[in-house]
C-alpha positions in Angstrom: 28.2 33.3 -12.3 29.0 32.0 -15.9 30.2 28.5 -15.3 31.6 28.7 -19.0 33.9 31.0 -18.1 35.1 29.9 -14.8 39.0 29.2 -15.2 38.7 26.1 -13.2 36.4 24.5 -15.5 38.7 21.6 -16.3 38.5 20.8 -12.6 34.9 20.7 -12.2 34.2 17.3 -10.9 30.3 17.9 -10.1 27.7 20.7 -10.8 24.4 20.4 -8.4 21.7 22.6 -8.8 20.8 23.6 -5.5 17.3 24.3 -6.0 16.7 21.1 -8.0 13.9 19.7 -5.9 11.9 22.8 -6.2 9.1 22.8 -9.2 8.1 26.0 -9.2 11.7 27.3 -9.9 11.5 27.8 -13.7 15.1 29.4 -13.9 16.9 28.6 -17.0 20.7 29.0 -17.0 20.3 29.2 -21.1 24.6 27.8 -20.9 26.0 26.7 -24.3 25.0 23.5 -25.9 29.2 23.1 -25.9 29.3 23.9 -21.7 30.4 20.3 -20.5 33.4 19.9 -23.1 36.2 21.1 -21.3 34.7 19.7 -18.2 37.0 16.3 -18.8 36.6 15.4 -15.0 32.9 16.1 -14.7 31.7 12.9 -13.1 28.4 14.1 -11.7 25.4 16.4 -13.0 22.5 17.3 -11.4 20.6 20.4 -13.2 17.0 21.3 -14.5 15.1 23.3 -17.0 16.8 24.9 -19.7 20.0 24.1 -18.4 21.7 24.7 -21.9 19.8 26.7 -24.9 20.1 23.4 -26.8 20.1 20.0 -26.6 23.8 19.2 -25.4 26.3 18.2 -28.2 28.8 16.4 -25.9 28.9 14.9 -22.5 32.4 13.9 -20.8 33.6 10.3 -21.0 34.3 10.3 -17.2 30.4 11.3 -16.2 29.0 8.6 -13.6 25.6 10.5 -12.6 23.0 12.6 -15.0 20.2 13.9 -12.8 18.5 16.0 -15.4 14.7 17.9 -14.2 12.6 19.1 -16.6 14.8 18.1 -19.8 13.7 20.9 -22.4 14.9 18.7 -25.4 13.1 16.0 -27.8 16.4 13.6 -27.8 19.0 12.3 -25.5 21.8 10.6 -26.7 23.4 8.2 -24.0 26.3 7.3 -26.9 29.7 8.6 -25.4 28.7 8.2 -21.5 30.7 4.7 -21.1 30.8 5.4 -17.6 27.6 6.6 -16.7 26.3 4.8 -13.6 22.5 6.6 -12.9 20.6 8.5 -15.4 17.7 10.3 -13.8 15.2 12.6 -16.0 11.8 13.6 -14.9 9.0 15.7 -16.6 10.8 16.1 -19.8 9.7 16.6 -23.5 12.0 13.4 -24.7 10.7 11.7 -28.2 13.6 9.3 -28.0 16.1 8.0 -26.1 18.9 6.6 -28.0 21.2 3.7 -27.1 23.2 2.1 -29.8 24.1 -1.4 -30.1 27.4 -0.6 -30.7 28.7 1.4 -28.1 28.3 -1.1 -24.7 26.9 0.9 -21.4 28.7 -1.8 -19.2 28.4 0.5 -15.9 25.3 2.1 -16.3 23.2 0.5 -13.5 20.1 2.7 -13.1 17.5 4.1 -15.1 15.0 6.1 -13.8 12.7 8.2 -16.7 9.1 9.7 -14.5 6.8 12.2 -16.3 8.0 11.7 -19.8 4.9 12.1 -21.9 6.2 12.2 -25.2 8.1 8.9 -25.0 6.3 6.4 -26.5 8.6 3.2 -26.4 11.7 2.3 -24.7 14.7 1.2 -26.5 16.8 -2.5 -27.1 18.9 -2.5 -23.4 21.6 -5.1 -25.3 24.5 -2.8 -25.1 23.2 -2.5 -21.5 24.3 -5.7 -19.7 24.4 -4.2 -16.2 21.3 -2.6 -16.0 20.0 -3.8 -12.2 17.2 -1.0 -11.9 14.8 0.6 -14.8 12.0 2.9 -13.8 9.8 4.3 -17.1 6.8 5.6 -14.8 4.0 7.9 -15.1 5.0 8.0 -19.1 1.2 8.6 -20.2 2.2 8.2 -23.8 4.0 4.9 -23.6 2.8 2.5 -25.6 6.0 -0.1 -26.3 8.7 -1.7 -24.1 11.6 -3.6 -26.3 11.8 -7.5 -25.8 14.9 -7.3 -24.6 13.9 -6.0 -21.3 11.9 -9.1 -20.2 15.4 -11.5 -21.2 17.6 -9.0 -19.5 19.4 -11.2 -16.4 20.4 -8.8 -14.3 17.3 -6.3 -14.1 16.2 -6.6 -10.2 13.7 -3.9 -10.1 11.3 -3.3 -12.8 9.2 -0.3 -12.4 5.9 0.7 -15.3 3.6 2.0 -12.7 1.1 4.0 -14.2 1.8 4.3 -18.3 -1.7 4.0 -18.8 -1.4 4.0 -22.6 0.4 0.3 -22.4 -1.4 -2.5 -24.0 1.1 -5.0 -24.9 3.6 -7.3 -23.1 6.3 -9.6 -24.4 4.8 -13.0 -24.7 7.0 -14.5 -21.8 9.0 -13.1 -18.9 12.5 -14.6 -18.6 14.5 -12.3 -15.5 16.4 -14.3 -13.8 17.4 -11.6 -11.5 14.0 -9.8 -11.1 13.0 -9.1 -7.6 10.2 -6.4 -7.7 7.8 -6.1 -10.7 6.0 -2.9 -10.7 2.5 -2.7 -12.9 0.5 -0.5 -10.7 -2.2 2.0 -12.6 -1.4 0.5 -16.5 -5.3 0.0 -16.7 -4.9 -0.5 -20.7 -2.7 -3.7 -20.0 -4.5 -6.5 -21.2 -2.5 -9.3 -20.8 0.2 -10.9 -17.9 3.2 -13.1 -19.7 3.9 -16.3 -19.0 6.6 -17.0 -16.3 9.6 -18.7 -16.6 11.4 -21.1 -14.4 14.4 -18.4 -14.3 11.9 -16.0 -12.2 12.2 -18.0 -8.9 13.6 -15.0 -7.4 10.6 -12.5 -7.7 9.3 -11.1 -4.6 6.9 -8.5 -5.2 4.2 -8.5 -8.0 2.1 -5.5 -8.3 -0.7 -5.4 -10.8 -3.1 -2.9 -8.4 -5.1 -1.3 -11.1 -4.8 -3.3 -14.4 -8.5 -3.1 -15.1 -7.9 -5.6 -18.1 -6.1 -8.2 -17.5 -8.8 -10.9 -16.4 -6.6 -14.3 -16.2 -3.3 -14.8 -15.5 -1.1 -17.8 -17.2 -0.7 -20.8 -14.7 3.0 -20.6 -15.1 2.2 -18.0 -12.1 2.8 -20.5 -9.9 6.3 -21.0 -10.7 7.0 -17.9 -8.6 7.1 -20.0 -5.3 9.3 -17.3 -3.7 7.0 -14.5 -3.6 6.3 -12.3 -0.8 3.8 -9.6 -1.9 1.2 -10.0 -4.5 -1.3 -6.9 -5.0 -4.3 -7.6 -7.6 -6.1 -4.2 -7.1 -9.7 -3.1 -7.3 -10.2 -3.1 -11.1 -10.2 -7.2 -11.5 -14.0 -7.0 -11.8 -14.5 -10.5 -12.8 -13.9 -13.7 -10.7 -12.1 -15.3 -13.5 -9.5 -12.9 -13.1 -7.1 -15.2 -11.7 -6.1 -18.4 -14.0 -8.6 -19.7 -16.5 -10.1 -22.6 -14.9 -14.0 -23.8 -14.4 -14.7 -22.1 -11.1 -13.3 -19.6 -8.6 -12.2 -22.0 -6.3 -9.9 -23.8 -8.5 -8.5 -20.2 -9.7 -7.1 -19.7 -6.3 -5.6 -22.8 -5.7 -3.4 -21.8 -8.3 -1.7 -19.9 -5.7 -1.2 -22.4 -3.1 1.8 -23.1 -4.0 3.2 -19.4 -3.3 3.8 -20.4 0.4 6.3 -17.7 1.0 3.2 -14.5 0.8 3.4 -12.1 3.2 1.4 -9.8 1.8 -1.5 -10.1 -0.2 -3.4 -7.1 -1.2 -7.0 -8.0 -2.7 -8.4 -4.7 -2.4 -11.8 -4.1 -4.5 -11.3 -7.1 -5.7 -15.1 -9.9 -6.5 -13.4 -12.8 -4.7 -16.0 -14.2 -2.3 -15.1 -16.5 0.7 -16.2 -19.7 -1.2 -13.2 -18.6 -3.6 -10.2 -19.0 -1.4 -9.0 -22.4 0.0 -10.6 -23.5 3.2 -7.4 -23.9 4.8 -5.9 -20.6 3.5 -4.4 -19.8 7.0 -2.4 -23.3 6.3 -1.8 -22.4 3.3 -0.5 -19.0 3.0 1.1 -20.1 7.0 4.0 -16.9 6.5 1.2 -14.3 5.5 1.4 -10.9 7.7 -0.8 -8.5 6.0 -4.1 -9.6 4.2 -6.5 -6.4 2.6 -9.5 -7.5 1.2 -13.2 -6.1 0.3 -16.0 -8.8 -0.1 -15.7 -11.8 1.8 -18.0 -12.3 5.3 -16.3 -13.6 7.6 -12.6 -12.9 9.1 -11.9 -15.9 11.4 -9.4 -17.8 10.7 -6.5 -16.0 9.9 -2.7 -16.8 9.9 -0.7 -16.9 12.6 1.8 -14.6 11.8 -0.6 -12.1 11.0 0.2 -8.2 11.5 -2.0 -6.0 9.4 -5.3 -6.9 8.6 -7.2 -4.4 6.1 -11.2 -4.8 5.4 -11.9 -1.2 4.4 -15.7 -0.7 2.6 -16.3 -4.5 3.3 -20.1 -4.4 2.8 -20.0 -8.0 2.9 -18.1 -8.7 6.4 -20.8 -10.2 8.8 -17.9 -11.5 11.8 -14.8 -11.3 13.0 -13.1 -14.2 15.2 -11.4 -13.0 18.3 -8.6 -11.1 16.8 -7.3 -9.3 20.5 -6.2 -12.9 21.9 -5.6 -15.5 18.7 -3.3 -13.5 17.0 0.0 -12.4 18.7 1.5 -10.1 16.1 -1.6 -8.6 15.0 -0.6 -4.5 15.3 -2.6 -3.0 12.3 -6.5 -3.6 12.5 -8.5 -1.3 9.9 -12.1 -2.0 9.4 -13.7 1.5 8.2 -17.1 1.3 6.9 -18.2 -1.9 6.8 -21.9 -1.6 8.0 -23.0 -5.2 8.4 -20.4 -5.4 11.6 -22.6 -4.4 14.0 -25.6 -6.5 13.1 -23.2 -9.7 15.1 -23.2 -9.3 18.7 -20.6 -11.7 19.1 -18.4 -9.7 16.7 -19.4 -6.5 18.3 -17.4 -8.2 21.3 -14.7 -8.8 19.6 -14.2 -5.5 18.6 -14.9 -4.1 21.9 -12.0 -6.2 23.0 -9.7 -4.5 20.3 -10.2 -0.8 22.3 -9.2 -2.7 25.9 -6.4 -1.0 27.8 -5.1 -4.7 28.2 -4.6 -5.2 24.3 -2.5 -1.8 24.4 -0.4 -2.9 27.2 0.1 -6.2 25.4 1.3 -4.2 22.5 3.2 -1.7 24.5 5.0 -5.2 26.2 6.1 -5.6 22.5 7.3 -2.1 21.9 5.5 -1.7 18.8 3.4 0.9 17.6 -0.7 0.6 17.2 -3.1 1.6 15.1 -6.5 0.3 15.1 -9.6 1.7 13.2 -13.3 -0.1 14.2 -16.6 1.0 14.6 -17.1 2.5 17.3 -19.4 5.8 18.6 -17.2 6.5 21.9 -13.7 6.5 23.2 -13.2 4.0 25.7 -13.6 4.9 29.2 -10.1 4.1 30.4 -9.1 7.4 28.7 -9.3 9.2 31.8 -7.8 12.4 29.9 -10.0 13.2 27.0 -11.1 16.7 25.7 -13.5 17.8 23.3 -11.8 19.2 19.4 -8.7 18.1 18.2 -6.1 19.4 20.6 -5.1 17.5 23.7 -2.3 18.7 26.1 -0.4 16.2 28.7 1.6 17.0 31.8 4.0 14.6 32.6 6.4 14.7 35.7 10.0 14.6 35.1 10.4 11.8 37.6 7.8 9.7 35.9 9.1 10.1 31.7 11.5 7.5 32.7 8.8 5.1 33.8 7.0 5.6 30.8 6.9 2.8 27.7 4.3 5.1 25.4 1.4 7.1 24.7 -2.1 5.7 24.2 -4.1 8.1 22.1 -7.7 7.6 20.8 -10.2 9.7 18.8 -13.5 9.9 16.9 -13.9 9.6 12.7 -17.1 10.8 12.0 -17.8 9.6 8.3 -16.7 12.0 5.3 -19.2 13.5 3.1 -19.8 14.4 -0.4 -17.6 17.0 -0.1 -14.8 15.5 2.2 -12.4 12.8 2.1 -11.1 10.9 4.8 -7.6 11.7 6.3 -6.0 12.0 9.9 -2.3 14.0 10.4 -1.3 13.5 13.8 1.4 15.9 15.5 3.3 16.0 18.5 4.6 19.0 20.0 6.7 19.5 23.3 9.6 22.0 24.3 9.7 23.8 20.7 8.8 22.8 17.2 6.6 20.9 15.7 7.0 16.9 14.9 4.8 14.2 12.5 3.7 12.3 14.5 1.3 10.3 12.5 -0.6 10.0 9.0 -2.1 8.6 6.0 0.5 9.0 3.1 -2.6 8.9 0.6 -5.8 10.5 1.5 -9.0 8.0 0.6 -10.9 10.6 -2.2 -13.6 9.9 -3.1 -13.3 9.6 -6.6 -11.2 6.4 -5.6 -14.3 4.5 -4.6 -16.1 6.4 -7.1 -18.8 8.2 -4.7 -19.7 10.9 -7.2 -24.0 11.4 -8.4 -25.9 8.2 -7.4 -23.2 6.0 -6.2 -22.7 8.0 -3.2 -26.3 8.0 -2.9 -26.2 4.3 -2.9 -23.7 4.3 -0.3 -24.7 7.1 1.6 -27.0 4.7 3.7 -24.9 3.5 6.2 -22.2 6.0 6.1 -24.5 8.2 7.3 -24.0 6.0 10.8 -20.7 5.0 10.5 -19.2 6.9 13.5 -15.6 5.4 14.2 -12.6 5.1 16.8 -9.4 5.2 15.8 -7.2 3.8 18.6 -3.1 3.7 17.9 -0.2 3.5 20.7 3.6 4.7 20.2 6.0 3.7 22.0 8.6 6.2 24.2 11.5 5.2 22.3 9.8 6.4 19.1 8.9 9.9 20.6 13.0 10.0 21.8 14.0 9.4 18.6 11.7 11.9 16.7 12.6 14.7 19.3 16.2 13.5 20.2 15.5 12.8 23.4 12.0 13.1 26.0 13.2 15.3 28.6 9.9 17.9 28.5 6.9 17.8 30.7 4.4 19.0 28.8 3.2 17.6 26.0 0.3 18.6 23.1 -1.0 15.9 20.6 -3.0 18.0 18.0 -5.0 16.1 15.6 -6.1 17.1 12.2 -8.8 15.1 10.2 -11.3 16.0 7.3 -14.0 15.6 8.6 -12.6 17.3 11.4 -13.0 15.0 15.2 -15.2 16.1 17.4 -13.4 14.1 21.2 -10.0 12.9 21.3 -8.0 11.4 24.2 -4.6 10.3 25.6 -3.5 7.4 28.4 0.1 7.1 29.6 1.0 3.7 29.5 3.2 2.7 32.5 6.1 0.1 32.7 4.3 -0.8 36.1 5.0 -4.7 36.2 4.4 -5.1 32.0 6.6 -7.5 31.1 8.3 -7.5 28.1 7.4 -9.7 25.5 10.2 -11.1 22.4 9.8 -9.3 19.2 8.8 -11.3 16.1 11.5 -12.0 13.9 10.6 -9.1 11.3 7.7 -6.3 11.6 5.7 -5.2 8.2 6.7 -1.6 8.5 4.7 0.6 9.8 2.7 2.7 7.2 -0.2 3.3 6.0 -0.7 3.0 2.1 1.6 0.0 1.3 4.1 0.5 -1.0 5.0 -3.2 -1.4 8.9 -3.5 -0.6 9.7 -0.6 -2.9 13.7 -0.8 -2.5 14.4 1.0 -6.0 15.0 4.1 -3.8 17.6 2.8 -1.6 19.2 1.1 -4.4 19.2 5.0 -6.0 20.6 5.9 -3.2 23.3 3.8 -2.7 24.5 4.2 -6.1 24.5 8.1 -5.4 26.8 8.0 -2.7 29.2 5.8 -4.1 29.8 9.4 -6.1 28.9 11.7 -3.1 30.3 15.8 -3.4 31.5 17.8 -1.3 34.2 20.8 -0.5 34.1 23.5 -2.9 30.6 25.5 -3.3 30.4 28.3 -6.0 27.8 30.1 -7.1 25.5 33.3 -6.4 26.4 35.6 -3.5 23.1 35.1 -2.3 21.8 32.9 0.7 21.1 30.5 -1.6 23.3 29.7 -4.8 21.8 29.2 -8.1 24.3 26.1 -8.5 27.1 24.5 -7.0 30.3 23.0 -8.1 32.2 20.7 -6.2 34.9 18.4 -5.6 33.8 14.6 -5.6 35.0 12.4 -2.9 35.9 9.2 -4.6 
């Protein structure tokens, strides 16, 4: 259809391109750079590609959502959108994006710019004085961010993951709304601001993979409400943290963030003798600690829920992990070959892959997943088959007795050629349902194992046979299948390298008493993404402009676009 010459184009509250998520669809519509001005009532657009042969001359005044994919044009001029709420453009060939000082954006909310490669700085966000979210990621050109960004005070979500090109910060950081600060994969920044008092309210700091920035100003301690603090791999120096004489006194510099929850030290040179000695009294609300080169993991938090040691070569022991720690759900120790040279820790682990710790877990109704070193699956496992597909009959008078599924199977270690991933499914009555899996594969050009360093490796991955062990509950499996009324049962799992055994153990009610949950649960997944709420924030903005009724378009199954009606 030629939306320019649909006689109800003055009525056209919404155009959606239906096949707008798809990125292999390279359908241009080639519509008039004039389309949208007798669309007075347009209030949301959601379109890609070549959308109009030029760049637009004129938007409506009453447009509250641009969703543009693809963007085919070097400019965008946000001048005569007052109203615009959200303004969404992806993969596009953008030099510029102009906002004037004169013309005040006083409901634009949300920024979100990903894949722009030609954009090399972001623009004065004065006339902005709303602006709560702002997301310039995966910009590989980007190279400048304006000043007035880091004195904005309502900005809550602050988003330059992976602009790799970035060098430079403003000297200071004064948000006073700013909750989540998002540096992850800008490996040319070189330096972190100083903090002001204003910046209380931050609650997530991710600098994983900022391979340069070595110190970090000792106003950091001013953030005394954060939650999750990521430093990443690439901090190769143990004066990374705050320049002071030694280590030690570098990580006391955190001591006074007592609200952590979460902090990620992955790859990172910090040795035992750099932390506190009292770190589980001082970090006393920490549930998930991930860490690469320290020796020994005994004394941990209380509150502790996910515990993450992956290619320790350095841990020697574990305390008791099974009994002293309640919440602990998330246990993942892969490759880390010195483990098994302790016999007491080799008891501790073996305590980990009891049916007792399951059932403790199962008392909790929480799921499990636990990764150790291990060459067998546990005997209790009374149903186990060789490969990776595992069938279960269940009676239909014993589902309702039923709090979950136990189900267990051997990682052999990847190889040159391989990396290491597991995708669990579930299957019963028809269709196929995810059950379970990494969201990020580990390749192994993250750790590097390319030539000789896999060689140097090689030597005790070559042994490094492991269990994975996890448990989900029944009310999980109900909700993923709406409803657990079928007998039979298949768990197929799918690994590279693929497993060799694999096994399954109904856990019964039978006398397991439930046990409180904790206040809050670190969500289950398994590559953190550190309390990313921009989405949901997206989100909700969207449907405060939802469509529906009228759809228009091709005759086809499928229409090329729709036009709709907004619900206000």
């Amino acid at each position: 259809m030629n939306i320019t010459q649909s006689p109800r184009s003055e009525t056209i509250e919404a155009i959606v391109d239906t096949r707008y998520d798809d990125p292999f669809d390279k359908h241009n519509y080639n519509c008039s750079a004039e389309v949208f001005k007798s669309m007075k009532k347009l209030r949301l657009l959601q379109v890609r590609n070549r959308f109009t042969l030029r760049e637009p001359t004129y938007f409506p005044e009453q447009l509250k959502w641009l969703s543009w994919f693809s963007y085919p044009f070097q400019t965008l001029r946000l001048t005569s959108m007052t109203k615009l709420v959200g303004l969404e453009i992806s993969r596009s060939h953008i030099i510029q994006l102009q906002i004037e000082k004169k013309v005040v954006l006083s409901n634009l909310k949300s920024i979100d710019l990903f894949g722009l490669n030609e954009l090399r700085m972001f623009p004065d966000v004065v006339g902005v004085p709303n602006l709560e979210r702002l997301k310039l990621t995966w910009c590989s050109q980007f190279v400048e961010i304006h000043h007035s960004v880091f004195l904005h005070e309502k900005i809550i979500h602050l988003d330059l993951s992976h602009c790799i090109r970035l060098r430079m910060l403003p000297s200071c950081i004064q948000m006073a709304s700013l909750q989540t600060l998002h540096l992850k994969g800008c490996k040319s920044l070189e330096r972190f601001p100083e903090v002001s008092m204003e910046m209380r309210r931050l609650l997530v700091l991710n600098m994983y993979g900022c391979d340069l920035i070595y110190q970090l100003p000792s106003s950091i301690r001013l953030l005394s409400g954060l939650i999750v603090l990521a430093m990443g791999r690439h901090c190769v120096v143990r004066s990374n943290f705050l320049s002071m004489p030694s280590n030690k006194l570098c990580m006391q510099g955190f001591t006074h963030l007592r609200s952590l929850k979460v902090l990620d030290l992955e790859e990172n040179h910090l040795v035992d003798e750099d932390f506190p000695g009292d770190h589980h009294n001082v970090w006393p609300s920490l549930e998930e600690f991930e860490c690469i080169n320290i020796k020994e993991l005994d004394e941990l938090p209380p509150r502790i829920q996910v515990l993450k040691a992956d290619h320790c070569r350095s841990l020697q022991k574990t305390g008791d992990l099974s009994n002293r720690y309640k919440w602990l759900y998330k246990i993942s120790l892969h490759y880390c070959p010195k483990l098994d040279e302790d016999h007491e820790t080799s008891r501790h682990i073996s305590s980990l892959l009891l049916k007792s710790y399951v059932q403790k877990c199962a008392a909790m109704n929480h799921r499990l997943s636990i990764t150790v070193p291990c060459r067998t699956i546990p005997s209790w496992f009374t149903n186990q088959r060789v490969g990776d597909l595992i069938a279960l009959s269940i009676p239909q008078h014993q589902i309702s007795e039923m709090l979950g599924l136990a189900i267990c199977c051997n990682l052999h270690p990847p190889t040159a050629e391989f990396s290491r991933f597991i995708v669990m499914y579930f299957s019963a009555g028809r269709g196929r349902k995810l059950l379970y899996g990494t969201k990020n594969p580990l390749y192994w050009d993250k750790y590097h194992l390319v030539g000789s360093a896999f060689q140097e490796k090689k030597q005790y991955f070559d042994f490094a046979d492991h269990v994975w062990l996890g448990y989900i509950s029944v009310d999980f499996f109900r909700n993923l299948c709406h409803g657990l009324d079928y007998e039979d049962i298949i768990i197929n799992i799918r690994s590279v390298p693929p497993v060799s055994e694999c096994g399954v153990c109904v856990i019964y009610k039978d006398g397991i008493k439930p046990i409180k949950e904790i206040d809050s649960w670190v969500p289950d997944y398994d590559e953190l993404e550190w309390m990313d709420r921009d989405n949901a924030i997206s989100e909700n903005l969207k449907h405060a402009y939802g469509a529906s009724s009228i759809t228009m378009g091709s005759t086809s199954a499928t229409p090329l676009f729709a036009i709709h009606t907004i619900v206000p």
